[in-house]
C-alpha positions, -999 to 999 in steps of 0.1 A, spaced: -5 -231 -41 -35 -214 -30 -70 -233 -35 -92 -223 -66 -118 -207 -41 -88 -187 -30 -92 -146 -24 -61 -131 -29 -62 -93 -7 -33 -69 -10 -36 -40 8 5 -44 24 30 -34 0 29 -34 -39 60 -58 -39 44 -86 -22 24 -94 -51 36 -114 -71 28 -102 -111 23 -143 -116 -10 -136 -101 -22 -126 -134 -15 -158 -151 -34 -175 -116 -65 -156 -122 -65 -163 -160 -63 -198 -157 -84 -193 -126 -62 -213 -104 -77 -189 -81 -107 -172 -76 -105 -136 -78 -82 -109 -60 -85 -75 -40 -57 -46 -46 -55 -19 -26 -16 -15 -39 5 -27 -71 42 -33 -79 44 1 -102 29 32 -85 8 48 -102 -5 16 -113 1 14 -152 -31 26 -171 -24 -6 -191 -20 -30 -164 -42 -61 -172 -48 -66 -136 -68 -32 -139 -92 -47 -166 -101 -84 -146 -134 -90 -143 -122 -109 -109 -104 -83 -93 -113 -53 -74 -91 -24 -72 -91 6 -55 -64 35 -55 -36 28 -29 -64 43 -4 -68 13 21 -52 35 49 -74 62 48 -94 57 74 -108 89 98 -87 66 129 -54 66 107 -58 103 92 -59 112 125 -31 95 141 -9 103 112 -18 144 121 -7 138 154 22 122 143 33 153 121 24 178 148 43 157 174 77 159 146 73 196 135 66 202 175 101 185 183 118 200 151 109 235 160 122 228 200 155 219 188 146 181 194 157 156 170 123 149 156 112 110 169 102 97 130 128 117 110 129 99 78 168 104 71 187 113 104 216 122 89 204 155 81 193 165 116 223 188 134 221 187 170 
């Protein structure tokens, strides 16, 4: 549904594309793609996506940024701060393992 001049850019989640996006860029119903992230991670050696000549890929690294390295530190320091206090950490991933 996108037009032939169409860009598709991933950089969200690896589920959001769709794998029919090959088939698009073959029969160049689109125009090329950008893919920061793929359904299977680690990408499949094999993957045909990986070979396009109309798609740039890069290594599930579009979040490393020195602004978002940085706020993800202080994130961690903030949770292993609260942990070691006693506090229920504010991001615990699974908080049914925390004990009060």
């Amino acid at each position: 549904m996108m037009k032939k001049s169409a860009i598709f850019i991933n950089g969200s989640r690896g589920r959001t594309v769709v794998e029919d996006l090959i088939d698009a860029l073959d029969k160049e119903e689109i125009l090329a793609a950008g893919l920061d992230v793929y359904k299977q991670e680690p990408v499949d050696p094999l993957n045909p996506l990986l070979k396009m000549q109309n798609v740039v890929t890069t290594p599930h690294i579009g979040s490393s940024t020195h602004e978002t390295e940085l706020k993800m530190s202080q994130l961690a320091a903030k949770n292993l701060e609260a942990g070691l206090n006693g506090i229920k950490p504010p991001n615990l991933i699974n908080a049914d393992v925390w004990v009060d």
